[in-house]
N, CA, C and O atoms as CSV, one atom per row, in Angstrom:
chain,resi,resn,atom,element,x,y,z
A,1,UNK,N,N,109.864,101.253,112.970
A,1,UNK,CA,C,110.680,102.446,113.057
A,1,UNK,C,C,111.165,102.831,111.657
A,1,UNK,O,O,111.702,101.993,110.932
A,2,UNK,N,N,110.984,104.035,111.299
A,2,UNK,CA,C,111.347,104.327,110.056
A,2,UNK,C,C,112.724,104.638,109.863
A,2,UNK,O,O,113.363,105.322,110.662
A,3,UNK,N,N,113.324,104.014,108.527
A,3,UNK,CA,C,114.838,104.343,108.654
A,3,UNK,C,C,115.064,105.958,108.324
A,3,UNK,O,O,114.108,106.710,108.132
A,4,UNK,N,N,116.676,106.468,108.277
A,4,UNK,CA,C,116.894,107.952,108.167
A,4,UNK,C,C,117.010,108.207,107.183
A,4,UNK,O,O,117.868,109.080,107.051
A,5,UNK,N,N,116.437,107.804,106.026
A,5,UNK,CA,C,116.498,108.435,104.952
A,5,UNK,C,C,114.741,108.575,104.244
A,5,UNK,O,O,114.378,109.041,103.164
A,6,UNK,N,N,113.993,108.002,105.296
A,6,UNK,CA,C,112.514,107.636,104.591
A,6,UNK,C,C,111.827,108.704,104.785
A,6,UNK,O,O,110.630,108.429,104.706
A,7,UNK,N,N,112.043,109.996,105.041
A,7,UNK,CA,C,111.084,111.352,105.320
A,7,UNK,C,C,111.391,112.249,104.215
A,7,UNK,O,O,110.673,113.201,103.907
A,8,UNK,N,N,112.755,111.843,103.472
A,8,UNK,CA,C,113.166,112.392,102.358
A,8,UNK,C,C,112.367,112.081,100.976
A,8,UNK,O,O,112.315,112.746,99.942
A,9,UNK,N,N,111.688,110.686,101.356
A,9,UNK,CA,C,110.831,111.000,99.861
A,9,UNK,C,C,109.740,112.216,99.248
A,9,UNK,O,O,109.819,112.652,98.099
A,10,UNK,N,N,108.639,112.693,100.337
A,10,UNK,CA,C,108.536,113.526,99.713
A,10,UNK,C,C,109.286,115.085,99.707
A,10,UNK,O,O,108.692,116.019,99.168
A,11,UNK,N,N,110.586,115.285,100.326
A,11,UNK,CA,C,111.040,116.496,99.542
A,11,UNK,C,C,111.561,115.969,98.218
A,11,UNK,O,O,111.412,116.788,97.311
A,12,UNK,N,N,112.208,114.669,97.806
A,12,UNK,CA,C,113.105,114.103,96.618
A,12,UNK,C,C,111.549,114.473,95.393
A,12,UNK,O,O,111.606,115.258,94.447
A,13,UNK,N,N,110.613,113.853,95.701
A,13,UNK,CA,C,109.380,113.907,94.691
A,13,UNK,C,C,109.176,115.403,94.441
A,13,UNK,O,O,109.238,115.835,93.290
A,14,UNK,N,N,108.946,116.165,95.429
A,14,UNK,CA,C,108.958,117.997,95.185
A,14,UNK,C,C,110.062,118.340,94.344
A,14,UNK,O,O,109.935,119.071,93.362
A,15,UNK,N,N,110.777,118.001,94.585
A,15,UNK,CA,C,112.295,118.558,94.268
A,15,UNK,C,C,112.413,118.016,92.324
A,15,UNK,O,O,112.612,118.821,91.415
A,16,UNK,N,N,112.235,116.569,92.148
A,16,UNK,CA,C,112.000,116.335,90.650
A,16,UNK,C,C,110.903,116.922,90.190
A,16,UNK,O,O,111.151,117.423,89.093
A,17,UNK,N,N,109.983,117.065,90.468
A,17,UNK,CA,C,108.565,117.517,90.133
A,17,UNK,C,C,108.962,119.269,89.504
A,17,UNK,O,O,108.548,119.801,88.474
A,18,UNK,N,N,109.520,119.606,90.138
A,18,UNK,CA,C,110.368,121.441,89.855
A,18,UNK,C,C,111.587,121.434,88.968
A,18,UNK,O,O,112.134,122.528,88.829
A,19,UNK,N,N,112.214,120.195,88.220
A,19,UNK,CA,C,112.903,120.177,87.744
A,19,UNK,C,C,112.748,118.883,86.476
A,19,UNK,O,O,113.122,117.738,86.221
A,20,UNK,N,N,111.794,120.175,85.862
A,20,UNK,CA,C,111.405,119.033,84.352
A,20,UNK,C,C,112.617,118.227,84.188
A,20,UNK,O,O,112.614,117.054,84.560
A,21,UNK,N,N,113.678,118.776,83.648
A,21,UNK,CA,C,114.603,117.723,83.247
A,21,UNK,C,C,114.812,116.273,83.762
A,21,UNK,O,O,114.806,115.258,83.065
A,22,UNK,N,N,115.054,116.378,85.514
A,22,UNK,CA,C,115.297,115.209,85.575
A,22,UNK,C,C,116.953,116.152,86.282
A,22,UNK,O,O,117.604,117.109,85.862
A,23,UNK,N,N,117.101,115.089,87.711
A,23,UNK,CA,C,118.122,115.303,88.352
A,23,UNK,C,C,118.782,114.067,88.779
A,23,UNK,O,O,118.273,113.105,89.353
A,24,UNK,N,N,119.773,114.212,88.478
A,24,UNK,CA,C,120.975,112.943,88.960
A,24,UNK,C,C,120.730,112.798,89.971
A,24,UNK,O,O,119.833,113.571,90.309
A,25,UNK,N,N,121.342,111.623,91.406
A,25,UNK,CA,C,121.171,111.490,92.350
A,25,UNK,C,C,122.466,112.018,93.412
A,25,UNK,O,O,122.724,111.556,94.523
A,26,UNK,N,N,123.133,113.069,92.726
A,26,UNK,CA,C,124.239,113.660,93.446
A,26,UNK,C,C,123.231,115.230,93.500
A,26,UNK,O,O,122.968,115.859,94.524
A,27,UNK,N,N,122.958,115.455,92.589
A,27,UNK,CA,C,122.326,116.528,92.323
A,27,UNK,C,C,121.291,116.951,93.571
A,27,UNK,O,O,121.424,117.999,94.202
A,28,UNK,N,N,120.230,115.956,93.824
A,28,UNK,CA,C,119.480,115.458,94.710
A,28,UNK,C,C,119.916,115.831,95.888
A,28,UNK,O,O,119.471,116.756,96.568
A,29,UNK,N,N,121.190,114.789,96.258
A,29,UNK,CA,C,121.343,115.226,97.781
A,29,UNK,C,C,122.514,116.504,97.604
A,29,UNK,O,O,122.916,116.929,98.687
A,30,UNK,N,N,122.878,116.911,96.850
A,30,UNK,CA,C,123.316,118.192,97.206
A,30,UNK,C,C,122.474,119.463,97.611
A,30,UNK,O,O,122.696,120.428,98.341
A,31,UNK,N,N,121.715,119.174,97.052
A,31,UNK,CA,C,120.719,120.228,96.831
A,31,UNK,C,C,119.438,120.167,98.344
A,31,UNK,O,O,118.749,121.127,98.686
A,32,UNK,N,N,119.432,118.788,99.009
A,32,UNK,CA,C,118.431,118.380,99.876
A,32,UNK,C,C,120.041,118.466,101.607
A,32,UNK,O,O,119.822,118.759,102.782
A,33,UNK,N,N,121.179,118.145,101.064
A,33,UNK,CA,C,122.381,118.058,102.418
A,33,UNK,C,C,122.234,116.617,102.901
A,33,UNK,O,O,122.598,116.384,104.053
A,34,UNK,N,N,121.646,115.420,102.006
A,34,UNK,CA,C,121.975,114.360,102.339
A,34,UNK,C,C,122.913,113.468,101.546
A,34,UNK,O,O,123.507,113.790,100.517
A,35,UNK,N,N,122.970,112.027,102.320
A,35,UNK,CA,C,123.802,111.373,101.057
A,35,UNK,C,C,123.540,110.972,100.205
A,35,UNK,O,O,122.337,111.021,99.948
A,36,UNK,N,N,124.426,110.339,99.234
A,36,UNK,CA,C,123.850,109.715,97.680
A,36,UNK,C,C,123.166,108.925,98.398
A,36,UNK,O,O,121.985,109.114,98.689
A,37,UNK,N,N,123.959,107.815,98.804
A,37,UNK,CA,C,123.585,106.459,99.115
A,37,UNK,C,C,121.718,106.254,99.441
A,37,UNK,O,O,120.853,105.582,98.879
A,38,UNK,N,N,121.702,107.166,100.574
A,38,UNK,CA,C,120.134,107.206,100.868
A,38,UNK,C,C,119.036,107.921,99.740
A,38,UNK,O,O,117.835,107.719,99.559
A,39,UNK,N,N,120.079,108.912,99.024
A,39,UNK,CA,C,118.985,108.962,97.868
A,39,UNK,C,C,118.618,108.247,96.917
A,39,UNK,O,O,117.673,108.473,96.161
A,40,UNK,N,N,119.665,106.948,96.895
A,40,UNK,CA,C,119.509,105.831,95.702
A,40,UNK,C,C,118.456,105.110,96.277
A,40,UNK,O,O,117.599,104.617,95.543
A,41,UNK,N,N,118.401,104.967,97.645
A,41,UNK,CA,C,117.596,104.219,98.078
A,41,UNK,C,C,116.408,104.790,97.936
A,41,UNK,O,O,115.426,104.304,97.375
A,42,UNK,N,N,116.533,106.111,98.588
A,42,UNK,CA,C,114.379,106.602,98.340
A,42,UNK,C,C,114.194,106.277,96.842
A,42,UNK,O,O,113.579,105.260,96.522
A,43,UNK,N,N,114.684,107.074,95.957
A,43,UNK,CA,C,114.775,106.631,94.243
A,43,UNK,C,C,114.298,104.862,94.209
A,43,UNK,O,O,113.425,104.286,93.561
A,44,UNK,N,N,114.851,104.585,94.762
A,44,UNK,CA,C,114.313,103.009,94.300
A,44,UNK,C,C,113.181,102.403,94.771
A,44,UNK,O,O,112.542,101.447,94.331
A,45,UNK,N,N,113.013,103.162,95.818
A,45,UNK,CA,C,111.814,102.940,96.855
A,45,UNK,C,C,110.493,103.576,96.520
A,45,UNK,O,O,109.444,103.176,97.024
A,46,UNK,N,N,110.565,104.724,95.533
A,46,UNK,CA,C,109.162,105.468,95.284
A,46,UNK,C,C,108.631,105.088,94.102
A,46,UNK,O,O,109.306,105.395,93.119
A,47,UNK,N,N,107.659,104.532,93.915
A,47,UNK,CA,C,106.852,103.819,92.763
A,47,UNK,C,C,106.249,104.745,91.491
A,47,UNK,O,O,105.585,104.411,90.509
A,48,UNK,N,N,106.946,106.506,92.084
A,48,UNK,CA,C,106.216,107.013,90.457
A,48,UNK,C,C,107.805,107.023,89.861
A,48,UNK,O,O,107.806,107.175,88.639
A,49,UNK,N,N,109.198,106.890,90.473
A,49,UNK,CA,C,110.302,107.878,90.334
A,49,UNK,C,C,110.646,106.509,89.273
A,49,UNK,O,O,110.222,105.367,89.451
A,50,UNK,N,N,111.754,107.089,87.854
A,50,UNK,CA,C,112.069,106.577,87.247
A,50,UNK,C,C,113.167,107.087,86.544
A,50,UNK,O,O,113.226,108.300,86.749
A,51,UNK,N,N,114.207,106.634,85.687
A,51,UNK,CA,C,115.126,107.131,85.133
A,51,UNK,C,C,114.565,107.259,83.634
A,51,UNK,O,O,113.899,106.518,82.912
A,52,UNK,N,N,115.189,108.654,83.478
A,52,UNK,CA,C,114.562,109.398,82.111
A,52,UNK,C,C,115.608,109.775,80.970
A,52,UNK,O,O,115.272,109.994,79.806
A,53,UNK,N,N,116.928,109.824,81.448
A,53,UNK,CA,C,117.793,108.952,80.880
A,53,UNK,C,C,119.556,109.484,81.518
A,53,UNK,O,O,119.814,109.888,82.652
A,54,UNK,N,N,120.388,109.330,80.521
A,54,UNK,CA,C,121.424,108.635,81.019
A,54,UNK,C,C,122.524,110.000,80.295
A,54,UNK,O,O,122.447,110.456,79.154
A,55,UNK,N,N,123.574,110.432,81.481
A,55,UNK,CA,C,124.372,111.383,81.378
A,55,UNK,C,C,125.560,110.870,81.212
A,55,UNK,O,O,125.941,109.858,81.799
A,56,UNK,N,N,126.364,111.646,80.250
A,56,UNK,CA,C,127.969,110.984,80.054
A,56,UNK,C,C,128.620,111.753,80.733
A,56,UNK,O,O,128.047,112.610,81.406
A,57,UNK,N,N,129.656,111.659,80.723
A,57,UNK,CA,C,131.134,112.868,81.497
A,57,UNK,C,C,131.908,111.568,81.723
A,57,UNK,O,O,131.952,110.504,81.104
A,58,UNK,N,N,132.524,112.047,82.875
A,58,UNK,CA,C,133.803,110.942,83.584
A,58,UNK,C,C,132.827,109.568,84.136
A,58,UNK,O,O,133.352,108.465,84.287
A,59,UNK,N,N,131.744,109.746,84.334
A,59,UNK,CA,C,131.070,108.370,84.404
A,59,UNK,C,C,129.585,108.940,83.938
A,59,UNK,O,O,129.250,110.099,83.693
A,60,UNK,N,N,128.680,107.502,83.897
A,60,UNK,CA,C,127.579,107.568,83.216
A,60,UNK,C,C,126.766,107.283,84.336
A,60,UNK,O,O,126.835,106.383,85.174
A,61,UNK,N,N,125.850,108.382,84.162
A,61,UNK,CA,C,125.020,108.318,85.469
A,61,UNK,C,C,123.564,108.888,85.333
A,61,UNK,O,O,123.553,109.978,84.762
A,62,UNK,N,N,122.407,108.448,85.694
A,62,UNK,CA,C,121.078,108.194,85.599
A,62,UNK,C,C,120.188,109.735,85.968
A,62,UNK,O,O,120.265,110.516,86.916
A,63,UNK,N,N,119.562,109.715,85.045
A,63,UNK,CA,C,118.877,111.075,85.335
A,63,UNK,C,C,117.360,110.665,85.655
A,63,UNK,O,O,116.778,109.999,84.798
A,64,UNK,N,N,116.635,111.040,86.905
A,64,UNK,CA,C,115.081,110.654,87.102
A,64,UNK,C,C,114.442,111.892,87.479
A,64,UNK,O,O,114.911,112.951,87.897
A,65,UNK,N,N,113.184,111.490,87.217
A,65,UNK,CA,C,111.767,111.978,86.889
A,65,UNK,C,C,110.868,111.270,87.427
A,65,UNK,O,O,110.866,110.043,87.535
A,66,UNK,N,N,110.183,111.917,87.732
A,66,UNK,CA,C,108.770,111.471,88.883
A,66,UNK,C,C,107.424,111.425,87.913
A,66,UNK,O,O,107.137,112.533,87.459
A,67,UNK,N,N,106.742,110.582,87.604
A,67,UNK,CA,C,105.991,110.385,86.354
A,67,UNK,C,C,104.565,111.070,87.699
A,67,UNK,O,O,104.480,110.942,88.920
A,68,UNK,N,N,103.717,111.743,86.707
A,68,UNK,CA,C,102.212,112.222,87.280
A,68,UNK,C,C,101.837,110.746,87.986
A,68,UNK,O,O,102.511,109.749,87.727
A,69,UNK,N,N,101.038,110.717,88.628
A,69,UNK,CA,C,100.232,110.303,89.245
A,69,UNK,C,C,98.521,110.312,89.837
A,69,UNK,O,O,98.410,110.054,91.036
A,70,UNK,N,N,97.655,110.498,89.322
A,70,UNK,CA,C,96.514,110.747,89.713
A,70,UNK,C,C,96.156,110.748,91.151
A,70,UNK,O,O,96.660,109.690,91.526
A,71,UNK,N,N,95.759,111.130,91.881
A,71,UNK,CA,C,95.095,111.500,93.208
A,71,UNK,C,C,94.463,110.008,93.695
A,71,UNK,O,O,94.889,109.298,94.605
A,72,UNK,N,N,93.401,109.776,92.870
A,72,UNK,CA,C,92.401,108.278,93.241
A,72,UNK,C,C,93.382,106.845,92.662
A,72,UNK,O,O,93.173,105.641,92.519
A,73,UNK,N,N,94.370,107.656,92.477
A,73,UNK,CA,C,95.442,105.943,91.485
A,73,UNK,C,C,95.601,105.097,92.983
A,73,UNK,O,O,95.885,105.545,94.094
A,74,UNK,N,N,95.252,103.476,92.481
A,74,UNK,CA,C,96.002,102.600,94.207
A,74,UNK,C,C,97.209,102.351,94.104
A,74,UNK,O,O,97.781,101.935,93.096
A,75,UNK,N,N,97.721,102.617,95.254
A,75,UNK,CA,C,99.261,101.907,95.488
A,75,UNK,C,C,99.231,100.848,94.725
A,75,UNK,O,O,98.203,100.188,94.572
A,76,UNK,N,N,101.051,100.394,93.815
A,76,UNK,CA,C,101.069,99.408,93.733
A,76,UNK,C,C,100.914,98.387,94.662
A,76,UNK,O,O,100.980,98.758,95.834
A,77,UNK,N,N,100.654,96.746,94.389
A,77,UNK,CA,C,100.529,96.309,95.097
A,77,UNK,C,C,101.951,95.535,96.232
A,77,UNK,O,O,103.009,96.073,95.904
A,78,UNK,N,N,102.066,95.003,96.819
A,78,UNK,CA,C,103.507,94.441,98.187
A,78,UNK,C,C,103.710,93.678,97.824
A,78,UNK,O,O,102.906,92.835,97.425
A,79,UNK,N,N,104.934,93.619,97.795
A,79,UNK,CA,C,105.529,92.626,97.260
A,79,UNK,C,C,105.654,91.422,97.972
A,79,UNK,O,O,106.833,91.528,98.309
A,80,UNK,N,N,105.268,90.333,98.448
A,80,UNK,CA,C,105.800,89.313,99.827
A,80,UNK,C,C,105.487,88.259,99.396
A,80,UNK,O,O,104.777,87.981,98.430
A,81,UNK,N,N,106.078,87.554,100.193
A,81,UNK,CA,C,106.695,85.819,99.864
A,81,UNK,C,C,105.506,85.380,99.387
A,81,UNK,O,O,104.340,85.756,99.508
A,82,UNK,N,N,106.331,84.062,98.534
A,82,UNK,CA,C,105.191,83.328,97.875
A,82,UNK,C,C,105.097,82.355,98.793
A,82,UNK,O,O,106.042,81.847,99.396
A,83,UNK,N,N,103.646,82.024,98.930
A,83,UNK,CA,C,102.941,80.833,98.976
A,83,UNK,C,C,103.110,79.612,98.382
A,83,UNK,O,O,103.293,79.415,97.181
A,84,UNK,N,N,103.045,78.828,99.224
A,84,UNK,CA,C,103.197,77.363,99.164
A,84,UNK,C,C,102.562,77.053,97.520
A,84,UNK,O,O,103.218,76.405,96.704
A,85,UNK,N,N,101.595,77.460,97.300
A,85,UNK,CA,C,100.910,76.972,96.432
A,85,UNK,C,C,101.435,77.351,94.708
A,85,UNK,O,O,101.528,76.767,93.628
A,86,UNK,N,N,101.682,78.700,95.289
A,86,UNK,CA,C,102.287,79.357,93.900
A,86,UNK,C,C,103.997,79.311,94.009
A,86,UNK,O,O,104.683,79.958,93.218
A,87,UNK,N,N,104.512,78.584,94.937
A,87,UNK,CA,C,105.737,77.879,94.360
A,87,UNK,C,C,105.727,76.580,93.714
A,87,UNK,O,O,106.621,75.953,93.144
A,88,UNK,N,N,104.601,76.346,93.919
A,88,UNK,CA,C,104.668,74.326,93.615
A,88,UNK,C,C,103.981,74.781,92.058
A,88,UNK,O,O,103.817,73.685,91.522
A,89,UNK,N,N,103.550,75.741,91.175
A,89,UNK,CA,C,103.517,75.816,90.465
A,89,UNK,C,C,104.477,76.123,89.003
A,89,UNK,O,O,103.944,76.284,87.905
A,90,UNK,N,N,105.656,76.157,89.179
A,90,UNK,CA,C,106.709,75.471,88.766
A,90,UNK,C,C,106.760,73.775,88.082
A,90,UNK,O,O,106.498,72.749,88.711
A,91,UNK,N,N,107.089,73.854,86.929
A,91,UNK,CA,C,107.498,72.910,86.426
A,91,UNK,C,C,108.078,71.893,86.912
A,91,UNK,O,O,109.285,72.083,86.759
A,92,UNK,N,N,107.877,70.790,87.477
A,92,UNK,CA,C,108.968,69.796,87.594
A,92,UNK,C,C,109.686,69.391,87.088
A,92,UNK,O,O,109.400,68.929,85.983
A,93,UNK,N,N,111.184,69.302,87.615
A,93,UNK,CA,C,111.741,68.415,86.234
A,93,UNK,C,C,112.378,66.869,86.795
A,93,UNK,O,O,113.015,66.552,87.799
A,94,UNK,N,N,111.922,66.203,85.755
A,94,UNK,CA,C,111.941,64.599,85.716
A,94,UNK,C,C,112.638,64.201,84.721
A,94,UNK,O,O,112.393,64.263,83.516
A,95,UNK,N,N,113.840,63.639,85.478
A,95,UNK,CA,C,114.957,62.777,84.536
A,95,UNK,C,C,114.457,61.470,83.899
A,95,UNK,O,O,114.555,60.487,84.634
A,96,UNK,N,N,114.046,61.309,82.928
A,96,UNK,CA,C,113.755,60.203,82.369
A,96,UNK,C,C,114.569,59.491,81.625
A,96,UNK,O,O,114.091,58.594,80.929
A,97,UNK,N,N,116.420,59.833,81.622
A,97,UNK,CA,C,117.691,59.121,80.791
A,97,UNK,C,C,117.471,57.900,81.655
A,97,UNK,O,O,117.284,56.974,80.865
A,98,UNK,N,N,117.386,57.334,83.223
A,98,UNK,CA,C,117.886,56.049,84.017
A,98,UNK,C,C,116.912,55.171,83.449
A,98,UNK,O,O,116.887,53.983,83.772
């Protein structure tokens, strides 16, 4: 089941894509009638969106941009648990003071 903020990514991607600069994430959902909160989340959730930089006033707050993307580019790849094998690849550490 998809959560209520996950249909908003692609208007958030349209919406930076029309606004070379780069839009804060108040900006975002003012402009879309949702909340920050869920726009921090799509923002963090979409693999072209990135912060392009950083606004002063009464607080300091993140300006993003949706980098091109090619058509034939693959998804990054998922992120999920490691395997037995590639945890035991870790260093051991062995007290050798006793």
């Amino acid at each position: 089941m998809k959560k209520p903020y996950e249909h908003k990514a692609p208007l958030v991607r349209n919406l930076l894509k029309a606004n070379i600069e780069g839009l804060t994430a108040k900006e975002i959902s003012m402009q879309l009638g949702a909340e920050e909160r869920h726009i921090y989340r799509v923002l963090n959730k979409m693999p072209d969106a990135y912060i392009a930089s950083w606004t002063e006033g009464r607080y300091v707050t993140a300006k993003w941009r949706v980098a091109y993307v090619p058509p034939h580019c693959p998804p990054p790849p998922k992120k999920g648990k490691k395997t037995t094998q590639e945890r035991r690849k870790r260093p051991l550490k062995i007290d050798l003071s006793s």
